[in-house]
Each structure stands twice: as C-alpha cells, then as structure tokens.
C-alpha positions in Angstrom: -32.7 89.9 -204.6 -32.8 91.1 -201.0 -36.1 92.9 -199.9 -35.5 95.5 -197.4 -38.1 95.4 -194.4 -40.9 98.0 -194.2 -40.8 100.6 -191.6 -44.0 102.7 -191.6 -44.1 106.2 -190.1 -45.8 105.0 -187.0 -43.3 103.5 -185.4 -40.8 104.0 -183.0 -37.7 101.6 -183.0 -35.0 101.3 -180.5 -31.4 101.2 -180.6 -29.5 98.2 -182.2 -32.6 96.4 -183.7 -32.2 93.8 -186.4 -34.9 93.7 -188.5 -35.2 90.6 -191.2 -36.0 90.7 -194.9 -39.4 91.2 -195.4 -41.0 92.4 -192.3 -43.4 94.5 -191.7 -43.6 96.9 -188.7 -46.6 99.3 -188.0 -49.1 98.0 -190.2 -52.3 99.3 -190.0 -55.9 97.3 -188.7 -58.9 97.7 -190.8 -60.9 96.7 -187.3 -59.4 99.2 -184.7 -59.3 102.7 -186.3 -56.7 105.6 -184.8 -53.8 103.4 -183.5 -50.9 104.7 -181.2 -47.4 104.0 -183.1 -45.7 100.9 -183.3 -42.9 101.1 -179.8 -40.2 98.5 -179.7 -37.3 98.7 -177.4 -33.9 98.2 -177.8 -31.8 95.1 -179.2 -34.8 93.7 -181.1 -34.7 90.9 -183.1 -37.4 90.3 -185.9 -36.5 87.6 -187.7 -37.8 87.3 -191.5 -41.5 87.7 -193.0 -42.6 88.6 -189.7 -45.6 91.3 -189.5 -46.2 93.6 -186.1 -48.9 96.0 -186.1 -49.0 99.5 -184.9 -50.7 100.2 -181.2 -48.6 97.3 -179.7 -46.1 98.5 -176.9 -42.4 96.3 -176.7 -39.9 96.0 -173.9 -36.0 95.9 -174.7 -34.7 92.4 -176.3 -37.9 91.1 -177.9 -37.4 88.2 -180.6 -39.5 86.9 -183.0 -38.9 83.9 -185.1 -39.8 83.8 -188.9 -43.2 84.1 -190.1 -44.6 86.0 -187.0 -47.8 88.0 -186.5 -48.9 90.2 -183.8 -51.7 92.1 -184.4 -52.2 95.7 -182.4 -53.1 97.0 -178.9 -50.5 94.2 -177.0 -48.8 95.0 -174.4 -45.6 93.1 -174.0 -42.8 93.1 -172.0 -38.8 92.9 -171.8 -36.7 89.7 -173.1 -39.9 88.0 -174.8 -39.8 85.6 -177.7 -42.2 83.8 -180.3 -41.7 81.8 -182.3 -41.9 80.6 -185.9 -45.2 80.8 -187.5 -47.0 81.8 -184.1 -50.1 84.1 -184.4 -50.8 86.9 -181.5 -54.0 88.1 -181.5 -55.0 91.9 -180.5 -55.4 93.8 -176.9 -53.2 90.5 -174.9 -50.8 91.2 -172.0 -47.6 88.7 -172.1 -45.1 90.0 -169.0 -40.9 89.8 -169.0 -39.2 86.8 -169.8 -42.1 84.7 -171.5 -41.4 82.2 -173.9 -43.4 81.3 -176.9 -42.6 78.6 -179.3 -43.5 77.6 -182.8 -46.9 77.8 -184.2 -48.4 78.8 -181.3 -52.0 81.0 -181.4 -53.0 83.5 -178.8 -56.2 85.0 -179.8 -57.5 88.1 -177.9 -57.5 89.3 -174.6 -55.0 86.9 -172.8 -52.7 87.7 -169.9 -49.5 85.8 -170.1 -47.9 86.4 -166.8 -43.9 87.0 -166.5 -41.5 84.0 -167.2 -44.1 81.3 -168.4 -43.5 78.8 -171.2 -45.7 77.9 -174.0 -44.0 75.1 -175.8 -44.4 74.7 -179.6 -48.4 74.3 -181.2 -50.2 75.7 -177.8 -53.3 76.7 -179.2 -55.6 79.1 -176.9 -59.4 79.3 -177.5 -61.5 82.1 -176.2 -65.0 81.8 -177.0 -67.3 79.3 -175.9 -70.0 79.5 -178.8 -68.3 81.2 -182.4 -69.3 83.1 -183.7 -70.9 85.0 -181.0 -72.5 88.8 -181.2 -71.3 89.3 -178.0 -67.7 87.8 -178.4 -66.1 91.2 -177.2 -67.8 91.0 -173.8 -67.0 87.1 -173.4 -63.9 86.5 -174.7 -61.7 88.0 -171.6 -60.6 86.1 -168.6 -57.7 83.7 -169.8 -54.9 83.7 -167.4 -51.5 82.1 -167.5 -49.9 82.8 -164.5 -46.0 83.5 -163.7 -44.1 80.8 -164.1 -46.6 78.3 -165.6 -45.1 75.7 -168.3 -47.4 75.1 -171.0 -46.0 71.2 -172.6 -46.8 71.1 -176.7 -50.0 70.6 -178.4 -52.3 71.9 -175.5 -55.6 73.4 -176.1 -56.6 75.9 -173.3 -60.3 76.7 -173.6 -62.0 80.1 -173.1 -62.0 81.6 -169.1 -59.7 79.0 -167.8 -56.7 80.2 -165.5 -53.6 78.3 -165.1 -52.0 78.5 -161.6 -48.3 79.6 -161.0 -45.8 77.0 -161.5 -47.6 75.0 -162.6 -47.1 72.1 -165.6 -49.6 71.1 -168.2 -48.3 67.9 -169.8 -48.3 68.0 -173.8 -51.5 67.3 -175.9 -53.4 67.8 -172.7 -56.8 69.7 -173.0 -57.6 72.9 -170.1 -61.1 73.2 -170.1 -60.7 74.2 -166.3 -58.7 76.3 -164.6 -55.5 74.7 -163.0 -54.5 75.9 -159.0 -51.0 76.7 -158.5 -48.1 74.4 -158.3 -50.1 71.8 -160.1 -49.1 68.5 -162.7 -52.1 68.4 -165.0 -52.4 65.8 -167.9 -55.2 64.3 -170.4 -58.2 65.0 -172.0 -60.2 66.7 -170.2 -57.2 67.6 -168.1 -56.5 66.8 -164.5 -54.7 67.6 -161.8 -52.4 64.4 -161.1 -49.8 65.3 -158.4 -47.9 68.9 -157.4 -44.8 69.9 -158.9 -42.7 69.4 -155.8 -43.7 65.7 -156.8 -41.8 65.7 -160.1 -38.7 63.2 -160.3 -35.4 64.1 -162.9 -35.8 60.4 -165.0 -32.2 61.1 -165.6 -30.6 62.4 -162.7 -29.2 65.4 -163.6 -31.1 67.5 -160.7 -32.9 65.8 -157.2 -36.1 67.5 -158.1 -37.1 69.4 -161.7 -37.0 73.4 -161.3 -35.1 73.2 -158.7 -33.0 75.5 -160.6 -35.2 78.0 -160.0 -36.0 80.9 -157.1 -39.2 80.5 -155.7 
C-alpha cells in the first residue's frame, strides 16, 4: 500500500510540487530549537523517502533524488538537484543551478557557489580534530566556487576553497585550496595544468567547456 508523504504545518510549498511516497517535509531538529517554516518554491520534485527539515529556504525547480536528507537553516537556490542517498548538513549556502549527485555529504557551513558540479560520492570534511569543543567556531570556511566541477570520490578537507572553473579529477584528495581555472589530481592533490589546457579525447568539441559563457 501507498504511503502518502508527510506535510507538517511548518511548511510552505509552492505550486505544482510532486512530492514522493514517503517523504518527509518540515521535520523538526532536536539541536536548533524555534525553526522558521519549511519554504520550497515552485515545480519541486522530491523524489521518495526523502526527509527536508524545517528552517531551510528553496528556490523554484529543486529536485531531490530518493533517499535524501537536508537538515535545517540551508539556504538554497533555484533549479538545484541532489541526488540519491546524499546527506546535506545544517546552516550551508548551495547557489542556482548546482548539481549534486549520489551519495554525496556536505556537512555544515559550506558555500556551494552557483552552477558547480559535485559528481557522485564527493565527500566534504569540515573539522580538522573531531570531535572538537569548539567545532562551531572551526568548522566554517569551505568554498566551492561558481562553476567548479568536482570529479567522483573526492574528499575536500576542512577550510579549503576551490577556485572557479576549476576541475578536481576523481578520487583526488583537497587538503588545499585550488586557484581558479585550475586541473587538480591525486593524493594530496595538485595543481597539474589550467583548464584552457584540457583536450576533447574524442573530438566532439576543440577544447572541453567550451560550451560554456565565460
């Protein structure tokens, strides 16, 4: 038997949303006390068994895979996805347009710049020393800037900041920040060549992203 979503009274939910079979919208945190409602623009998507909390704020066409958490006091923008089985901690800032694949985690305090790609199992660490008493005042400073492409399987440790447009090869570990426009690969990562530098193997395009407006 079908199991309706649940819709608490703390939440505000745009026009022509589709909302999966057991999802839960604006549940409450036992951690952050007196949370604003649950606001979710239109044409949203929330695929099954997905969970969002109250206190986050939604643009217009957001999408969520299956299996989904986002815990409360985001702030994310319009035409943003995650994936299946990806886990968004609390009080992050994820602009238009950004894409985030399968089983990905964000934990706190992350900006995610508009149009930037996490591919599938990015994981992103936030504290140097856990558990810490003073995690609250250390954990900020992760940046992923507009534009950046993260590959699969990268770790990202705690303060680093990854440049705009730039490419972080998969499996690759950030354990410093990346400057714009940059190829970085390995573990530790490194910077190996610019983006500019990037051949198509197969062809289809003189240079990758080309496609896009810079």
């Amino acid at each position: 038997m079908a199991s309706k979503p649940v819709i608490k009274g703390n939440v505000r939910l745009g026009g022509n949303a589709a909302i999966g079979e057991f999802v839960i919208l604006g549940e409450q945190s036992t951690k952050t006390k007196n949370l604003s409602p649950l606001v979710i623009g239109r044409n949203a998507r929330i695929r099954s068994h997905s969970v969002i909390y109250a206190g986050n704020r939604i643009g217009d066409d957001f999408q969520t895979g299956h299996h989904v958490l986002v815990r409360e006091n985001n702030v994310i923008g319009k035409n943003v996805s995650i994936g299946s089985g990806s886990d968004v901690g609390r009080e992050n800032r994820i602009g238009d347009g950004v894409r985030i694949h399968s089983s990905c985690f964000i934990p706190e305090y992350v900006t995610i710049e508009k149009t930037a790609w996490l591919g599938p199992r990015v994981t992103i660490l936030n504290i140097l020393h856990p558990p810490c008493p003073k995690f609250e005042d250390c954990a900020k400073g992760i940046v992923i800037r507009e534009n950046a492409k993260i590959g699969g399987s990268v770790t990202i440790g705690p303060g680093v900041k990854i440049g705009r447009n730039s490419v972080i090869g998969s499996g690759a570990v950030v354990m410093k920040s990346i400057p714009d426009d940059s190829v970085a690969v390995g573990n530790p990562a490194r910077v190996i060549k610019k983006v500019r530098e990037l051949e198509c193997k197969p062809g289809f395009f003189k240079v990758p992203y080309e496609w896009e407006n810079r």
